[in-house]
C-alpha positions as a printed NumPy array, in Angstrom:
array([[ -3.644,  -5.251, -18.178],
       [ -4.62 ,  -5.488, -21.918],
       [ -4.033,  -7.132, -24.69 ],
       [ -1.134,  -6.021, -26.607],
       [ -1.774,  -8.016, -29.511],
       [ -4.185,  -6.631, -30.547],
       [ -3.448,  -3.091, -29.94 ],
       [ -2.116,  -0.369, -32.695],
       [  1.925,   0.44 , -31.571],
       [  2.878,   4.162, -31.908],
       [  5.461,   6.316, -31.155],
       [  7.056,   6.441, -27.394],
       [  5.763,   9.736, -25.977],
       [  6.249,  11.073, -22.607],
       [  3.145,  11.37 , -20.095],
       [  2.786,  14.867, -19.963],
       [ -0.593,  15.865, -19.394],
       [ -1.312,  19.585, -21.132],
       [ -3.55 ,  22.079, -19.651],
       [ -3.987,  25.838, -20.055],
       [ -1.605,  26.79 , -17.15 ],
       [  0.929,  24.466, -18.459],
       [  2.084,  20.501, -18.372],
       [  1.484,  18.155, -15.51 ],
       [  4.785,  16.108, -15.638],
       [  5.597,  12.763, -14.11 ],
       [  8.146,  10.703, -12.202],
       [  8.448,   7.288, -11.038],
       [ 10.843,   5.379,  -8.775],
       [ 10.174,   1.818,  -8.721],
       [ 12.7  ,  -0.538,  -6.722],
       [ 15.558,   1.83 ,  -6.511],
       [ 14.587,   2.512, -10.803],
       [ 14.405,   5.608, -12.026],
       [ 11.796,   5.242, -14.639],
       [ 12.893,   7.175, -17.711],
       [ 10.751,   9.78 , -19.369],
       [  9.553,   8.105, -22.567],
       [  8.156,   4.569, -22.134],
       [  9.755,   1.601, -23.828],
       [  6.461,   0.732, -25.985],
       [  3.252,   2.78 , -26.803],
       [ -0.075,   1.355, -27.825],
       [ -3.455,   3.058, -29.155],
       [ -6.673,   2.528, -27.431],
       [-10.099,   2.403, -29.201],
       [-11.577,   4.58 , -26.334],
       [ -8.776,   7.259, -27.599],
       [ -5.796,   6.313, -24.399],
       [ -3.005,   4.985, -24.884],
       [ -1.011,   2.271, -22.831],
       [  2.779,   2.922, -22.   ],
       [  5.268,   0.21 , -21.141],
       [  8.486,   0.012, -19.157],
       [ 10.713,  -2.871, -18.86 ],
       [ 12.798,  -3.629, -16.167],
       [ 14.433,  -6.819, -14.307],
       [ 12.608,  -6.251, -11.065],
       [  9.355,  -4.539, -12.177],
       [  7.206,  -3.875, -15.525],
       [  5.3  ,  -0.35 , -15.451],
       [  2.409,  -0.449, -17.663],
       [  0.39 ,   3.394, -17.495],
       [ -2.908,   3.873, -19.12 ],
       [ -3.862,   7.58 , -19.834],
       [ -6.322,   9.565, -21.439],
       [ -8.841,  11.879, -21.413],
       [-12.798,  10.876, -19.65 ],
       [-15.636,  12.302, -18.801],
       [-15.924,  14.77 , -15.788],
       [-19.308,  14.271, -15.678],
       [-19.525,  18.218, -14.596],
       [-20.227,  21.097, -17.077],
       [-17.037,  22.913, -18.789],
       [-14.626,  20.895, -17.144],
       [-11.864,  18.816, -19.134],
       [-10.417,  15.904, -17.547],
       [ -7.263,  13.506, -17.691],
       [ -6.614,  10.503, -15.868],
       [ -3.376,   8.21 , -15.441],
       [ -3.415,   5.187, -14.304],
       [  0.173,   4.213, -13.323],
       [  0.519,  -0.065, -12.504],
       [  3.25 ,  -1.962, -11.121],
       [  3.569,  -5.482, -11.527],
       [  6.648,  -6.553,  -9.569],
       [  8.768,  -9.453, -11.288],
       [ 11.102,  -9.827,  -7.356],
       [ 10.319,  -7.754,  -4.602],
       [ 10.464,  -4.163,  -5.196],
       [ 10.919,  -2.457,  -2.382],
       [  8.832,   1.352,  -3.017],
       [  6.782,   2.8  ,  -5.175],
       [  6.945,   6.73 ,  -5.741],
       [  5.226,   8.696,  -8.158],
       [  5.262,  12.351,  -8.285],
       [  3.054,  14.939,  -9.997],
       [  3.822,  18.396, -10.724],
       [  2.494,  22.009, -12.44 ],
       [  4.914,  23.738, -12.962],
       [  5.118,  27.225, -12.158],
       [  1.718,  26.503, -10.276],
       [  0.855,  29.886,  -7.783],
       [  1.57 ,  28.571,  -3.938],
       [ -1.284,  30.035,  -2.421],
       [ -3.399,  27.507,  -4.271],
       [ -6.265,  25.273,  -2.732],
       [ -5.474,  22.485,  -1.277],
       [ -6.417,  19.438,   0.364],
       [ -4.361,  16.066,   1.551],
       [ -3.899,  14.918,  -1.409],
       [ -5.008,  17.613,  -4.21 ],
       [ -4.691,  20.481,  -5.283],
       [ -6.239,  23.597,  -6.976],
       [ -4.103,  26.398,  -9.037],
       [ -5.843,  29.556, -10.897],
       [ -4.301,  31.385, -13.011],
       [ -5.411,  33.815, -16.28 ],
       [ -8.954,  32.76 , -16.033],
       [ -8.36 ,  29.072, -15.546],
       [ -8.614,  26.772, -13.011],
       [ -6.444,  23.677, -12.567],
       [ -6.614,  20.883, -10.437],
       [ -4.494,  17.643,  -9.529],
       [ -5.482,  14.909,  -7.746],
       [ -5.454,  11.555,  -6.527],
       [ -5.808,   8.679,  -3.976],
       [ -5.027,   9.95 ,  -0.146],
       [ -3.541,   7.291,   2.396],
       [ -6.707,   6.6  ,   3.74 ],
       [ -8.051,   6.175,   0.649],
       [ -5.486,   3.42 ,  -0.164],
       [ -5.432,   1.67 ,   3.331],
       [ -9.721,   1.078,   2.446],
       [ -8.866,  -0.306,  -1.126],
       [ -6.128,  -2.362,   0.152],
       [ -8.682,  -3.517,   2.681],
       [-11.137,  -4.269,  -0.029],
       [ -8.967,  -5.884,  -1.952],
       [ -9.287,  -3.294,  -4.935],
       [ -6.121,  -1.6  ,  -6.586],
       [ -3.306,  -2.53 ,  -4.167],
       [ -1.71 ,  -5.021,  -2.54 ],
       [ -3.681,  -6.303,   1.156],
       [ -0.821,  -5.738,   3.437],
       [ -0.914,  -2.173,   2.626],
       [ -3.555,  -1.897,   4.623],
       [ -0.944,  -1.531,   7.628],
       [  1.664,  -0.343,   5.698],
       [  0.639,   2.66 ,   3.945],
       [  0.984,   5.905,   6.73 ],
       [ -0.542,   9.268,   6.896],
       [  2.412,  10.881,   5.414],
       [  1.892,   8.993,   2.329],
       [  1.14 ,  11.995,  -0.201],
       [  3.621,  14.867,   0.645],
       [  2.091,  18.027,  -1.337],
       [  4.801,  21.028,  -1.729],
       [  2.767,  24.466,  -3.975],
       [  2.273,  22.889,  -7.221],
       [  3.481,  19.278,  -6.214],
       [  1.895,  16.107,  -5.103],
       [  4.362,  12.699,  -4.173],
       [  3.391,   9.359,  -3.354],
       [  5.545,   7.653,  -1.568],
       [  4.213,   4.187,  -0.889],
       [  5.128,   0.96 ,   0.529],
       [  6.868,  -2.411,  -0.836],
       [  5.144,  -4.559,  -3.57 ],
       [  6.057,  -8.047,  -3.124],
       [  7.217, -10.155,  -5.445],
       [  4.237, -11.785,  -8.237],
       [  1.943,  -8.91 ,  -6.653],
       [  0.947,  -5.584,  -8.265],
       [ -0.212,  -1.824,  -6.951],
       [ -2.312,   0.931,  -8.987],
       [ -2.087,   4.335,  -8.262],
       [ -3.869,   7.453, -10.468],
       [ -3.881,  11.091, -11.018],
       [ -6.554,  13.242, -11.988],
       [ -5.849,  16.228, -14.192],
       [ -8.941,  18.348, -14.618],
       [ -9.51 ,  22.239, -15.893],
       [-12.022,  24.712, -16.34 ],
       [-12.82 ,  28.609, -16.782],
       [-11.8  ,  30.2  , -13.61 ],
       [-14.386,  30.783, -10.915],
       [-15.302,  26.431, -11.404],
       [-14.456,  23.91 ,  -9.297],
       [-12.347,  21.418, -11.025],
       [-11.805,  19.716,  -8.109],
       [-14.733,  17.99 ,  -7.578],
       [-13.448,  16.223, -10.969],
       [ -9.939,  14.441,  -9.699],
       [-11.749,  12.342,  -7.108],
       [-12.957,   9.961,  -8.797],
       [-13.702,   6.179,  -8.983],
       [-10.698,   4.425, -10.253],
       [-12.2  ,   1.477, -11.274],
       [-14.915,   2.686, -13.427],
       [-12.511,   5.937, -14.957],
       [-10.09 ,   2.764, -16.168],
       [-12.985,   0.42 , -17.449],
       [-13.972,   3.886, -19.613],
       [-10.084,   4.217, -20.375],
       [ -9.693,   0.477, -21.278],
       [-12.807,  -0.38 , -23.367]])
């Protein structure tokens, strides 16, 4: 993905994204792997992300993440990129987003969600299966057969809770998959913020 070489190492730290109604926290299952919490290598950015590392005999897990522009007026936003490279055949690819303590009556759509709370507004976000069937068709992101692989019970969304469960990445192939964090004053709409274009939010994150 980037260049490690050249990069500034820094402390392992978990992926925990911090907003006012508390921490977005993430889990991955690659292959059968559990991926721990903290990665196995941390790198600095010049755009201000930072690039995690996992290791693993089947799989590496490399996960950009950082804050980027929302593009919309009092909104904060974070985006992480999560990308598998699969060293054999690695047969799913979960990853699993949750606020904790988020209200269940939120707003909510397929694959997103909105929570409001003590005058903020919080939403998470990312691709739905549709989404990632036309990607996989356009050869952007994902792997082609996914195109016929990935269903419409992809993203299972429980209150505060969003899981991807996706198909098989084939050996020498990779898949991409992000989350959008994004917060305002209540009353906003950080929604319109966590669908974005994943390809331009990781050139920003990457440069």
């Amino acid at each position: 993905m980037l260049d490690t070489e050249v990069l500034s190492r820094m402390p392992p730290r978990a992926l925990d994204v911090v907003t006012p109604l508390g921490d977005v926290r993430f889990a991955v299952r690659a292959g059968g792997w559990d991926v721990p919490a903290r990665p196995e290598l941390t790198w600095r950015l010049d755009s201000g992300a930072w690039l995690c590392r996992w290791r693993h005999r089947s799989v590496r897990l490399d996960v950009v993440a950082g804050p980027t522009a929302s593009g919309l007026p009092g909104v904060t936003r974070e985006v992480t990129v999560f990308r598998v490279l699969a060293r054999e055949d690695v047969g799913e690819f979960v990853v699993r987003a949750e606020l904790a303590g988020a209200p269940h009556e939120d707003r909510s759509w397929e694959s997103a969600f909105t929570a409001e709370l003590a005058g903020t507004a919080v939403s998470v976000g990312g691709p739905s299966a549709d989404r990632l069937r036309r990607c996989s068709r356009a050869g952007q992101h994902v792997p082609p057969y996914w195109s016929r692989l990935v269903g419409g019970d992809a993203v299972e969304r429980t209150g505060g809770r969003l899981t991807w469960r996706l198909p098989r990445v084939d050996r020498g192939d990779y898949a991409e998959l992000w989350v959008s964090v994004a917060w305002c004053a209540a009353g906003g709409d950080p929604g319109r913020a966590v669908d974005i274009d994943a390809a331009r939010v990781l050139r920003e994150l990457t440069q």
